[in-house]
C-alpha positions in Angstrom: -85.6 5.8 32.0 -87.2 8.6 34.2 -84.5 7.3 37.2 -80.9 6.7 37.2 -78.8 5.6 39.9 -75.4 7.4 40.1 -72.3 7.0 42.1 -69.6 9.3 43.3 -66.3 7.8 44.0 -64.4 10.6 46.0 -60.9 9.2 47.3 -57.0 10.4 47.9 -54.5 9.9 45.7 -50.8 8.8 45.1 -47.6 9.0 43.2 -48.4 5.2 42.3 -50.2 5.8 39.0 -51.5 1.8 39.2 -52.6 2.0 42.7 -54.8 5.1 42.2 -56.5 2.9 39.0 -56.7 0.0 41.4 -58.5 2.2 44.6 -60.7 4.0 41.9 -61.9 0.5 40.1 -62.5 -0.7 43.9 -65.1 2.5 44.3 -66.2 1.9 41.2 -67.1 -1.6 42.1 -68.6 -0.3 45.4 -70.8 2.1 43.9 -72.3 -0.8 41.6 -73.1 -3.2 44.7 -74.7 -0.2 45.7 -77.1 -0.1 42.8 -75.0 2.2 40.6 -75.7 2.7 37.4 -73.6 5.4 36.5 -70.1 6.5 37.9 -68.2 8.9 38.0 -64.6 9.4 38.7 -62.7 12.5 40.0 -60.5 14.8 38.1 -57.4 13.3 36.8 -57.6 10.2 39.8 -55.0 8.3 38.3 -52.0 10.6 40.0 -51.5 13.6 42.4 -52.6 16.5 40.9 -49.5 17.3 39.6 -50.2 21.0 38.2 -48.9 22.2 41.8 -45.7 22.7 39.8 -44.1 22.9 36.6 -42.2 20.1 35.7 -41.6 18.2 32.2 -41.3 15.3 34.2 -45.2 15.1 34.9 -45.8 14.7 31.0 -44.6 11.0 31.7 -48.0 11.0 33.4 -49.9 11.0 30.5 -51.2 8.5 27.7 -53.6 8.3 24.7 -57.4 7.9 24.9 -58.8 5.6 23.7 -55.4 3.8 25.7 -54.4 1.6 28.4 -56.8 2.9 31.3 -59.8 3.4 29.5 -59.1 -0.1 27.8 -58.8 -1.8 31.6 -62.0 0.4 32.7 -63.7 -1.2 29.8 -63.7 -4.2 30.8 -64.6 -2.9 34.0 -68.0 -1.2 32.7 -68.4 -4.1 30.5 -68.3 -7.1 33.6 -70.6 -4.2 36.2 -72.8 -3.4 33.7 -72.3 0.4 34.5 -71.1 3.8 32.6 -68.1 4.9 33.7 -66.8 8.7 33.7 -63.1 8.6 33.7 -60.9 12.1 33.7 -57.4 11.3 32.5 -54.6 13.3 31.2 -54.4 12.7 27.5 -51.4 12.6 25.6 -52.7 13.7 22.0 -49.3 14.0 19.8 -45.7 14.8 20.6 -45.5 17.5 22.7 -50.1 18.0 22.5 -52.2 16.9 25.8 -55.4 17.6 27.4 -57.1 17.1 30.4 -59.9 15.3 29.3 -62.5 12.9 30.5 -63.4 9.3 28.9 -67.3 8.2 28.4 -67.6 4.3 29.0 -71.0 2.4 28.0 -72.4 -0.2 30.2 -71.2 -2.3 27.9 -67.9 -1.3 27.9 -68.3 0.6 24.8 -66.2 3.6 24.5 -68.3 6.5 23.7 -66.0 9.2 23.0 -64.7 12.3 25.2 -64.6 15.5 26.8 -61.7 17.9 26.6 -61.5 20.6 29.4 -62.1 24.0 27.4 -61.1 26.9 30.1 -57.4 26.2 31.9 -57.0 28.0 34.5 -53.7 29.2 35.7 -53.3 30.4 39.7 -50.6 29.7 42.0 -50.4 25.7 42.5 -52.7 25.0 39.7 -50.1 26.2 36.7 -52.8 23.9 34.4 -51.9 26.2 31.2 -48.0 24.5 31.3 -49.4 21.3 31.1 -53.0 21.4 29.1 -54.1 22.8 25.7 -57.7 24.2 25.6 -60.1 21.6 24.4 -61.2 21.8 20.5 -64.0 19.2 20.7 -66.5 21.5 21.7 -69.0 20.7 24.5 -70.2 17.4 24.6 -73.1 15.2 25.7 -73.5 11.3 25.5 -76.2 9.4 25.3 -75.9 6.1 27.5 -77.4 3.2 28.0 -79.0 4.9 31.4 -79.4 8.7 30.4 -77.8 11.3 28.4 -75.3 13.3 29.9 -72.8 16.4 29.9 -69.4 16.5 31.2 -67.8 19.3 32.1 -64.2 19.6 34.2 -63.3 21.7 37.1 -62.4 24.7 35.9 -65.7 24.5 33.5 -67.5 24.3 36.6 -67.5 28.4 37.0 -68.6 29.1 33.4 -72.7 29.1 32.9 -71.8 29.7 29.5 -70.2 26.0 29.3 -73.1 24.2 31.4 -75.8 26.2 29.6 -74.7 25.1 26.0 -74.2 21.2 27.6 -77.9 21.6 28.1 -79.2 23.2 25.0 -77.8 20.0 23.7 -80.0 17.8 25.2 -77.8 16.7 28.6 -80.2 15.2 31.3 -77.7 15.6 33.7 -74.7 17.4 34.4 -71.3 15.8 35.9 -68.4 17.7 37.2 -65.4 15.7 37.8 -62.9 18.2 39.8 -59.4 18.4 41.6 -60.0 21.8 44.4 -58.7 22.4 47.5 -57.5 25.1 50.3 -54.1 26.0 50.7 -53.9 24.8 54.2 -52.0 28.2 55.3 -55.0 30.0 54.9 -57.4 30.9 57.7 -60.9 28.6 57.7 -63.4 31.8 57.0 -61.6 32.0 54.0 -61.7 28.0 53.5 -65.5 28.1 54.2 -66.0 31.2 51.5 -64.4 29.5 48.9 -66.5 26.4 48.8 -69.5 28.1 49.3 -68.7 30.2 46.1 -67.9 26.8 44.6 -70.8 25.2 45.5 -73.1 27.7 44.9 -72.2 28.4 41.0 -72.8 24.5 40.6 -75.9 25.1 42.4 -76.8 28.1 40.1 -76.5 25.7 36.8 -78.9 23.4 38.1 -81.3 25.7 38.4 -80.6 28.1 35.4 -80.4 24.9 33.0 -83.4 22.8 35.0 -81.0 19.5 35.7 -79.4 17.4 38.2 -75.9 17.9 38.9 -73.3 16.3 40.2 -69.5 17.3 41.1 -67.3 14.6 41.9 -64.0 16.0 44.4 -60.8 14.4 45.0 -60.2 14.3 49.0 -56.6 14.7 51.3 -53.5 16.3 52.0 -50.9 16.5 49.1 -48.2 19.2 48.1 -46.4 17.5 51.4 -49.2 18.8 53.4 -49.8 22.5 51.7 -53.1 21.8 50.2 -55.8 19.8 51.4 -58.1 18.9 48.5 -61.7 19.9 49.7 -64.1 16.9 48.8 -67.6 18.0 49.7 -68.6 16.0 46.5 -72.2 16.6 46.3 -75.8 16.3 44.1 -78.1 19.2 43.6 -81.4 18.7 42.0 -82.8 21.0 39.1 -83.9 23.6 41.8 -80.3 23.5 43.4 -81.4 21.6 46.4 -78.4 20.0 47.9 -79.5 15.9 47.7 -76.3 14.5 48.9 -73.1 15.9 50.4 -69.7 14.3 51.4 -67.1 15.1 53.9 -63.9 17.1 53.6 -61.6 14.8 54.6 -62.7 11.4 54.2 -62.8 9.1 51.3 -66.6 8.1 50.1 -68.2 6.6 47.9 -71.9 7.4 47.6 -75.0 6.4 45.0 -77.9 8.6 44.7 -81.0 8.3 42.4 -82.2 10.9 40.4 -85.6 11.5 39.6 -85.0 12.7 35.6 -88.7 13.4 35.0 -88.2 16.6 37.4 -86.5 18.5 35.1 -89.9 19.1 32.9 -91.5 19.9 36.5 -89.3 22.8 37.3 -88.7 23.8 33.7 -92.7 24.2 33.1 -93.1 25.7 36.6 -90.5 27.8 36.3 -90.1 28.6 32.3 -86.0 30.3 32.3 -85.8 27.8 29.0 -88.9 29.3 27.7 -88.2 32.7 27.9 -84.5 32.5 27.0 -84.2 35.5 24.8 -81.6 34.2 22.3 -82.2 37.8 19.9 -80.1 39.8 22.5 -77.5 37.3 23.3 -74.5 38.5 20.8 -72.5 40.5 22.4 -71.8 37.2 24.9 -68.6 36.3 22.6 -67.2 39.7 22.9 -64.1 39.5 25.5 -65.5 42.5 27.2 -68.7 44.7 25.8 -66.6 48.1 25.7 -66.7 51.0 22.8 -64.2 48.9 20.7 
């Protein structure tokens, strides 16, 4: 298919675990009346984002995927006839989890997942307490709609990760993401932050010649000390801004995307061509110094 309709469910959270599955399965239905074809969910939707703080308690959160919420948004997929992204906080083994993101076919066939490879660790985001770095690799899958990357949050600043997703054959790249300010910090600094943010997105677009799309929870939590951005948005393969939400209200939005683009901009303007992958080596050093 040279066009594929997608949906972005942005929406708040709560400490209800089945009421944030309930809201997100509403947007999901939304975004299929809409003409959806493929939706995706925010970063782990079905909770606050708990990785404000370290506690063991929080580990309750999680469950097994394939498990219970991908098994209910089955069905879901199955009945809508749409692909459903779903991040979810995986419970692997005793005492192994992963923030990692479920792939559901419009037939409600589960196609496999994603786990988050770079953790980050900053003052009310303490992910490294909670997550273990994924081992899968990066992944694409191929859909009944398109093929696809997905890539989570933290990913989202790596060109290394969004590059490989595309060397693999992704048509289009999804970013399902949990940011936000601290709200005791002044608005120029508010306003940097998600330009930066949006601007690296931006820059994979256009380095790798595909759509992409970043999917942002929205509201207050941490009793009021964070305001998670939104500002979900779509850029083309140029890094043209299609579609941009609000920072502070709950939306959910379809846009379709033109596919056939991406051998327009990649022919007219050849960074795939003249990759040159003879020089590239000293990328997995740590740091290119005389040791």
């Amino acid at each position: 298919m040279s066009t594929v309709k997608v949906g972005l469910v942005q929406m708040s959270c709560t400490a209800g675990k089945e009421e944030n599955l309930r809201k997100a399965i509403s947007g999901v239905r939304d975004a299929a009346s809409k003409g959806a074809q493929i939706v995706c969910l925010q970063e782990l939707f079905t909770s606050l984002y708990f990785c404000d703080v370290e506690d063991y308690e929080n580990f309750k959160l999680a469950e097994p995927i394939p498990g219970p919420s991908t098994e209910t948004l089955s069905g879901v997929a199955k009945e809508l006839g749409v692909v459903i992204i779903a991040s979810l906080f995986e419970k692997r083994a005793q005492g192994l989890y992963h923030n990692t993101t479920a792939v559901l076919d419009a037939d409600g066939t589960y196609l496999g997942k994603y786990r988050k490879m770079h953790i980050p660790d900053d003052p009310a985001y303490y992910e490294k307490f909670y997550f273990t770095p994924g081992d899968l690799g990066y992944k694409v899958f191929k859909t009944r709609f398109a093929t696809f990357g997905v890539l989570i949050c933290w990913d989202q600043w790596y060109p290394e990760a969004a590059r490989i997703t595309a060397l693999m054959g992704a048509e289009i790249l999804f970013y399902p993401t949990a940011i936000g300010w601290a709200t005791s910090q002044d608005e120029a600094t508010n306003e940097e932050q998600y330009n930066a943010w949006q601007t690296i997105q931006r820059s994979h677009a256009v380095a790798n010649g595909v759509h992409v799309v970043s999917v942002n929870r929205v509201g207050f939590e941490q009793d009021g000390a964070m305001k998670f951005w939104g500002g979900s948005f779509v850029s083309n393969p140029f890094g043209s801004i299609l579609y941009r939400a609000s920072h502070d209200a709950e939306e959910v939005h379809v846009m379709e995307l033109d596919l056939s683009k991406s051998d327009r901009y990649r022919t007219h303007w050849p960074f795939m061509r003249d990759r040159r992958i003879d020089s590239y080596q000293p990328i997995t050093k740590r740091y290119i110094d005389e040791d």
